[in-house]
Structure formats: structure tokens, C-alpha cells
matplotlib code that plots the C-alpha trace (Angstrom):
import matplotlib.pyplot as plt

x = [-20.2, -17.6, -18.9, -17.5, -14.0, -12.8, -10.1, -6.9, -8.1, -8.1, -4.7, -3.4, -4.6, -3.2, 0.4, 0.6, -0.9, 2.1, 4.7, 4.1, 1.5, 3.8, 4.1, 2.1, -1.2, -0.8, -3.6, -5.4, -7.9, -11.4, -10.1, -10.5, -7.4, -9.8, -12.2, -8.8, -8.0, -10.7, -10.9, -7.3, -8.6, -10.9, -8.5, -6.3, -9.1, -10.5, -7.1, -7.6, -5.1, -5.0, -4.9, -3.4, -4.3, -1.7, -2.8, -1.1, -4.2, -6.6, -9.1, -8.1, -8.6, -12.1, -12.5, -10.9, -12.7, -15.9, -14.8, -14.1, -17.1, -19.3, -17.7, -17.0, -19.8, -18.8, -15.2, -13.8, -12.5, -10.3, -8.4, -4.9, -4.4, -6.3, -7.5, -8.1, -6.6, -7.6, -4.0, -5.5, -5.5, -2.2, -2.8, -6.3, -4.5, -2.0, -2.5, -2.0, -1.1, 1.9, 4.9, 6.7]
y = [14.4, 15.0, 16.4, 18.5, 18.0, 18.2, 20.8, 18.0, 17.1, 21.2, 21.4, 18.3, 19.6, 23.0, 21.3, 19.0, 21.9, 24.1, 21.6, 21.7, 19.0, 16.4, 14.4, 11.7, 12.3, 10.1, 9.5, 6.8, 4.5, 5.9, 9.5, 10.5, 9.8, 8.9, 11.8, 14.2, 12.8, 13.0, 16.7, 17.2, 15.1, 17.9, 20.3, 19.3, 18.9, 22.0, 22.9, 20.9, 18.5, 14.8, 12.2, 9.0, 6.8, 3.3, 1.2, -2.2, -4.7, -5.8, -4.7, -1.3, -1.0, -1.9, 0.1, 3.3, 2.9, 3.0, 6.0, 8.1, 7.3, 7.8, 11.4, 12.4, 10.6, 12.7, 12.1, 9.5, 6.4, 3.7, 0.7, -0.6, -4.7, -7.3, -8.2, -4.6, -3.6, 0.3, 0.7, 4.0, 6.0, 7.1, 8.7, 10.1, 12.1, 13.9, 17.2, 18.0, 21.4, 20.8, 19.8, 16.8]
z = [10.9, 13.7, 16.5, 19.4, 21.2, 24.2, 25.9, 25.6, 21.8, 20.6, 22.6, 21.3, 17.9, 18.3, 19.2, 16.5, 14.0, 15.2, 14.5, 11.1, 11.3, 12.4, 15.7, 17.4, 19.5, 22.6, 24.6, 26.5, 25.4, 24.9, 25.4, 21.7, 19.8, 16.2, 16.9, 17.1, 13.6, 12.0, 13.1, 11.8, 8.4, 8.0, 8.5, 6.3, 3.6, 3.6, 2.3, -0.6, 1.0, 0.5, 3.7, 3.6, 6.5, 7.5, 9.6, 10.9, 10.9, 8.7, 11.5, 11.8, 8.1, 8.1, 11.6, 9.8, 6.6, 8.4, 10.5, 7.4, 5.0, 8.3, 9.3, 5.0, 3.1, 0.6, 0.2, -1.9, 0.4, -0.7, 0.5, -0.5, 1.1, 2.4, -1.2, -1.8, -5.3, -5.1, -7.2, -8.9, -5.5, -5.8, -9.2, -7.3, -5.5, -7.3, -7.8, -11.9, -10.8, -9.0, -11.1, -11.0]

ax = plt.figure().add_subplot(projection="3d")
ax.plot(x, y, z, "-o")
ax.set_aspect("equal")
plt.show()
């Protein structure tokens, strides 16, 4: 479950939603940046979109993957590298309806 957010995560949310969500949230340390995307995760899902999280460590895979099974317990996780063979998550997330 995400909980609330603060005044500079809703504006930095409401910028970046009317970009076409696209841009970078820059903030400081501690001041909310993986609470912001996990609200914009659920966004997004809600709209029956996918979400694909990179990450450049092997410690900000595990640190992510916890994040997301903690705030969507119900939403199917999975992990591509650092011995992770998840190959089928790409064909997960296709959408049969939309042609090719």
C-alpha cells in the first residue's frame, strides 16, 4: 500500500503526468523520489498499463523488487539479470489486443 504524498511529490506528479508521462523527477535524498513512483506505477496501472522498471545495480533490483511486491502484492513482479532468467516477461506483457 502507498500511502499519502506530499505537496512537491503531487506537483512533481502532475508535471511529469502533463508531459505526456515523460521526464525525470529530481529530488533529493529521502524526499520521496520511490514513493512518487510508485504512485505514478499505480497510475499508470489502473489504466491497464504495463511498467517496466531499469535499474543500474544489482542492489537497486533487489531494493525495487521489494518496493513493488510490498506496495502491489497482487501484481505480478519479475526480474530480468543477476541470474534472473524471467525471459517470458516480455510476452507477459503484451497486450493480444493491440496489433502488431
Amino acid at each position: 500500500m502507498i500511502g499519502k504524498i506530499r505537496k512537491i511529490q503531487k506537483n512533481g506528479l502532475k508535471k511529469w503526468e502533463n508531459n505526456s508521462k515523460f521526464g525525470i523527477l529530481e529530488h533529493a535524498t529521502g524526499s520521496g523520489k520511490t514513493v512518487s513512483a510508485l504512485k505514478a506505477m499505480a497510475r499508470h496501472l489502473q489504466d491497464r498499463g504495463n511498467v517496466f522498471v531499469l535499474v543500474p545495480s544489482r542492489l537497486l533490483l533487489q531494493q525495487w523488487y521489494d518496493e513493488i511486491s510490498q506496495a502491489f502484492p497482487n501484481l505480478i513482479v519479475r526480474r530480468i539479470g543477476d541470474g534472473h532468467k524471467e525471459t517470458n516477461t516480455l510476452k507477459l506483457m503484451r497486450n493480444p489486443s493491440r496489433k502488431k
